[in-house]
C-alpha positions in Angstrom: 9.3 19.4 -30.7 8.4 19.8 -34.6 5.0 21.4 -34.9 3.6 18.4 -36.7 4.4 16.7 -33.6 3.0 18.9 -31.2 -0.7 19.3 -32.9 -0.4 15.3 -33.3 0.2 15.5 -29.4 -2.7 18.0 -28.8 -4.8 15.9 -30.9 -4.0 13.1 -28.7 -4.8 14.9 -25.7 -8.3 15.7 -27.0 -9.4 12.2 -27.8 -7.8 10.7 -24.7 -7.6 12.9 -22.0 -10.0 16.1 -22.3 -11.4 16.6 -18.8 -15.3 18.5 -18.4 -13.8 21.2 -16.5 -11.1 21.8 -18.6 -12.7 20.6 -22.0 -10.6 22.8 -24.0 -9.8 22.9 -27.8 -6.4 23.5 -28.5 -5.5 26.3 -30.6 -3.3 26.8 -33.5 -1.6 29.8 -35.1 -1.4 30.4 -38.9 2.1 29.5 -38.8 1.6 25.8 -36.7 -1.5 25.2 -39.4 0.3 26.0 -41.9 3.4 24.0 -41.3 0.8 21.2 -40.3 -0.6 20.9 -43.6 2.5 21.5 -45.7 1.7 25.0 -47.0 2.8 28.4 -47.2 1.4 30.6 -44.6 0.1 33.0 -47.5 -1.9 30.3 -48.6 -4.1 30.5 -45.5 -5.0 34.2 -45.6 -5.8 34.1 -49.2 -7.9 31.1 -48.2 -9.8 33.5 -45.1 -9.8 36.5 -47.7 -11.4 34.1 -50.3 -14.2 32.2 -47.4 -12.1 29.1 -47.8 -10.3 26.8 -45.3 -11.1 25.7 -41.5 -12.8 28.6 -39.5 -10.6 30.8 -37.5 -10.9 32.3 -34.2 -9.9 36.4 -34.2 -8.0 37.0 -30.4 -7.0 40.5 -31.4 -4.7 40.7 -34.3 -4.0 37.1 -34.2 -5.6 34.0 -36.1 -6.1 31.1 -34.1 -7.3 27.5 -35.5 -9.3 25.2 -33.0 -7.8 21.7 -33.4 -11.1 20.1 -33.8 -12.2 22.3 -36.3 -8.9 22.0 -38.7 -9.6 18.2 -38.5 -13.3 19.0 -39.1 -12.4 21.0 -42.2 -9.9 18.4 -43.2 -12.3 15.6 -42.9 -14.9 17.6 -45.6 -11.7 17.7 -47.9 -11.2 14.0 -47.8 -11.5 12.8 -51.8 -14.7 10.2 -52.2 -12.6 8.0 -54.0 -9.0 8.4 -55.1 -7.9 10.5 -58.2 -11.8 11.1 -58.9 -11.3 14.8 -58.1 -14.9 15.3 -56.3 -14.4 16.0 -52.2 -17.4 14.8 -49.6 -17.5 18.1 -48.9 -18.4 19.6 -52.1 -16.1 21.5 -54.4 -12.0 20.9 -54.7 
């Protein structure tokens, strides 16, 4: 299954089915957020070395991406109105 497919799926799950005792966040690598939003994977680093992008989770030497927190980020990016340039969440 593409990636694209798989985060739509665990975004699914989360809405619909996220149980209390379970009530976990799906996690993301660099490479599955990358590939989700249609950029190179350098891109994100330089993003985390920079203070930019959606807020990561350290688990060792890996970068992880809670689901809810890429669609938070995401959502912040959103453009107040089209081709105006300005974002809801402050600066492009």
């Amino acid at each position: 299954m593409p990636i694209l497919q798989v985060f739509r799926a665990h975004l699914g799950i989360m809405e619909t089915q996220q149980t209390p005792e379970r009530g976990l966040d799906p996690l993301l690598s660099i490479d599955e957020l990358a590939d989700y939003i249609g950029l190179p994977v350098r891109t994100i680093y330089a993003w985390r070395t920079a203070g930019k992008g959606p807020r990561g989770v350290l688990l060792g030497k890996h970068v992880k991406f809670y689901a809810s927190d890429v669609q938070a980020w995401l959502a912040g990016r959103r453009e107040i109105a089209p081709g105006r340039g300005a974002v809801e969440g402050g600066e492009r």
